[in-house]
C-alpha positions in Angstrom: -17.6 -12.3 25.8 -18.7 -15.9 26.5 -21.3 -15.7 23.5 -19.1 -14.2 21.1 -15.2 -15.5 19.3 -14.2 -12.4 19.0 -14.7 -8.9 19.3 -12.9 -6.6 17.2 -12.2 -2.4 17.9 -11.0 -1.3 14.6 -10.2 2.5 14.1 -8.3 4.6 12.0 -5.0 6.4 13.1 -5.2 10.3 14.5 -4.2 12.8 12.4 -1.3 14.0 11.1 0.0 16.8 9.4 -0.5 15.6 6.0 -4.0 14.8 6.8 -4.3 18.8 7.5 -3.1 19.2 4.6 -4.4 17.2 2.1 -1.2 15.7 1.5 -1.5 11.7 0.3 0.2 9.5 2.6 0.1 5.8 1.8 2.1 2.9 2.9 5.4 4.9 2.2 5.1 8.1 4.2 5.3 6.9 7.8 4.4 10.5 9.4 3.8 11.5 13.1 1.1 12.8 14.7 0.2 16.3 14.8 -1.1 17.7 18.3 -4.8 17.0 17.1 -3.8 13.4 16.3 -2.9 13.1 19.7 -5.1 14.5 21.2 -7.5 12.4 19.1 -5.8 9.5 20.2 -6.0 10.2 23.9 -9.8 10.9 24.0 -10.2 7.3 22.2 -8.3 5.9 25.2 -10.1 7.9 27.9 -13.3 6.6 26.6 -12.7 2.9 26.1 -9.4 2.2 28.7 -12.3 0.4 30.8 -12.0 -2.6 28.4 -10.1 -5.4 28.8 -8.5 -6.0 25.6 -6.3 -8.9 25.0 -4.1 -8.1 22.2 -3.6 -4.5 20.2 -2.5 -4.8 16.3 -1.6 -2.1 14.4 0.3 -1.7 11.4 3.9 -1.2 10.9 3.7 2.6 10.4 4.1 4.8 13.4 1.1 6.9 13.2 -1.1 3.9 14.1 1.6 3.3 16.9 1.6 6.7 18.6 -2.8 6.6 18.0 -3.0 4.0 20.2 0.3 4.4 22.3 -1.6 4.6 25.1 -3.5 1.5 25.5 0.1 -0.4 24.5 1.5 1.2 27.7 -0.7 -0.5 29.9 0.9 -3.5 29.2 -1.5 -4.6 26.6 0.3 -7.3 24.2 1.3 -5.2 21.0 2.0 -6.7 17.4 2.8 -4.7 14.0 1.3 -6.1 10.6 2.2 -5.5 7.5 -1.1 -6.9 6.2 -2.7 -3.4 8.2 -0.5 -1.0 6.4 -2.2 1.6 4.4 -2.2 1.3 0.1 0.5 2.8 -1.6 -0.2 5.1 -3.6 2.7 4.8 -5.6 3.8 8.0 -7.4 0.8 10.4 -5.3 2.6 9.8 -2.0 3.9 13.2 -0.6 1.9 15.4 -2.8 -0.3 18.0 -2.2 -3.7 17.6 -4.1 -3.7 19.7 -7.1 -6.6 19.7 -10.0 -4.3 17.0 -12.2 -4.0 15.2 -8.6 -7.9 14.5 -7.9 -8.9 14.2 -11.3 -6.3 11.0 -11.5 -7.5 9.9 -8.2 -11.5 10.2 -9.6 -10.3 8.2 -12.3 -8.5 5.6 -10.2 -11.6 5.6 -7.9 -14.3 5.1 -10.5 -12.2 2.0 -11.7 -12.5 0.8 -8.5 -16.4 1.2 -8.4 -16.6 -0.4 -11.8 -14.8 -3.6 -10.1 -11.2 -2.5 -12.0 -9.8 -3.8 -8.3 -6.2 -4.6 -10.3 -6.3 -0.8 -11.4 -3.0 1.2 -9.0 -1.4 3.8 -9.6 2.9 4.1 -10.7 4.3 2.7 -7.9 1.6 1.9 -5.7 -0.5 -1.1 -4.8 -4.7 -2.0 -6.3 -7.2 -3.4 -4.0 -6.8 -6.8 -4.8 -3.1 -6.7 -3.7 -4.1 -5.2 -0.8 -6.7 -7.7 0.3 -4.2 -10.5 -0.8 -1.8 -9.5 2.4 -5.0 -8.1 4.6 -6.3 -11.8 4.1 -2.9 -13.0 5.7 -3.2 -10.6 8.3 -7.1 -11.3 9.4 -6.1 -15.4 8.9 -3.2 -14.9 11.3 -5.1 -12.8 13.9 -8.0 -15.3 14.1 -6.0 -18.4 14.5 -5.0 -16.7 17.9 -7.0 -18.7 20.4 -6.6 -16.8 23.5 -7.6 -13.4 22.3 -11.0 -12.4 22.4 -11.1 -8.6 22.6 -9.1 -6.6 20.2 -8.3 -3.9 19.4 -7.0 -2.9 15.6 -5.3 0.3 14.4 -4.9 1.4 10.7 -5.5 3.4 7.8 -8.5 5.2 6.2 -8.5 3.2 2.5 -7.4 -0.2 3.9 -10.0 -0.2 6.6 -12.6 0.2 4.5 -11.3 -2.4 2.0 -11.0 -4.6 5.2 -14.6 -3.6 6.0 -15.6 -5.4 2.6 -13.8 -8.6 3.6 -15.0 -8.9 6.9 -19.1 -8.3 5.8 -18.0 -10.0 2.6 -18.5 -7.9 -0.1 -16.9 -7.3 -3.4 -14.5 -4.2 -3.3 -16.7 -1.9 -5.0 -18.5 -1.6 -1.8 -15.0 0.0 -0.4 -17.0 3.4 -0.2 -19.7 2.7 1.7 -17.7 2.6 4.8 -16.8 6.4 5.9 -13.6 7.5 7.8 -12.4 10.4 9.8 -9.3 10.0 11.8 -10.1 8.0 14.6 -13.4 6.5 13.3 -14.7 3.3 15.5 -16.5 0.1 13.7 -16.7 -2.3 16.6 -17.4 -6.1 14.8 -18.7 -9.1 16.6 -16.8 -12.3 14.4 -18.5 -16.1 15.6 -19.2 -19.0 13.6 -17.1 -18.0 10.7 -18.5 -14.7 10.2 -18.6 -11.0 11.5 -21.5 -8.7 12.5 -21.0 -5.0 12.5 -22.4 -3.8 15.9 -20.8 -0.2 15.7 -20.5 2.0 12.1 -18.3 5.1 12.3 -18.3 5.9 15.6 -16.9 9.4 16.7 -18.7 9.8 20.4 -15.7 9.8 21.9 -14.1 12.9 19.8 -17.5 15.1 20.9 -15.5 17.4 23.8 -12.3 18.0 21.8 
């Protein structure tokens, strides 16, 4: 790591049952893990335990807890963020997708693409808002000197508006960056800026 500030790990939580679903979640449904998610979660560890990392971040919502539970019992230093925590999707959390469901969610989406980024839903949060406390977040995890190696658990539509900070692009770039649960973008960050080294990785889900 001499060459390199920092190296960032940066995956999405397992799954839960609401993933199974196709229940939205958001920042206000703080579900468990479902057997899979585990299970998910475990096979991450077994492949990448080998690596020294100096400080785990996750959100504040337990799924990205229990995803990485693992690694924080090693001893690994642990800290929530709020900045990490999923959008809310206001008035969609807790419902199961129905035609009037996805057709608002196209709608909110395509606003999103057309650079709409103050656009939410009832309730919930828009991508600029989001970035606002993700910018806090990523300022207050870079001003750490000592840690080098990290590793970062969250959630599936705030990593990939995170993804558009750290390559620094505009938000309607959000959907470029896939995500299944547990999907690995490793980031190199020197000099000011970040390089992705790894895009949607999944290798280590390939025996479940």
């Amino acid at each position: 790591m001499s060459a390199i500030q920092k190296r960032f790990y940066i995956i999405r939580h397992g799954e839960t049952d609401l993933n199974k679903n196709g229940i939205v979640q958001g920042r206000g449904v703080d579900s468990d893990l479902n057997a899979t998610g585990r299970a998910q979660g475990e096979a991450f560890f077994k492949m990448y335990q080998h690596l020294p990392f100096d400080k785990i971040y996750t959100s504040t919502l337990k799924r990205t807890h229990q995803t990485v539970a693992s690694f924080i019992k090693k001893g690994i230093p642990w800290e929530q963020l709020s900045g990490l925590d999923e959008l809310a999707w206001g008035k969609y959390e807790g419902l199961a997708s129905t035609p009037e469901l996805r057709s608002g969610f196209k709608k909110l989406v395509e606003s999103w693409s057309l650079g709409h980024y103050d656009v939410k839903i009832e309730g919930g949060e828009s991508p600029n808002e989001v970035y606002i406390r993700q910018t806090a977040a990523l300022k207050h995890v870079l001003a750490q000197k000592d840690e080098h190696l990290i590793l970062i658990c969250m959630h599936g539509r705030a990593m990939r508006l995170l993804m558009c900070q750290l390559m620094n692009q505009s938000l309607d770039k959000m959907d470029e960056y896939p995500h299944q649960n547990t999907s690995l973008y490793i980031l190199d960050y020197e000099d000011g800026k970040f390089e992705m080294q790894t895009f949607n990785s999944l290798v280590h889900l390939q025996n479940l």
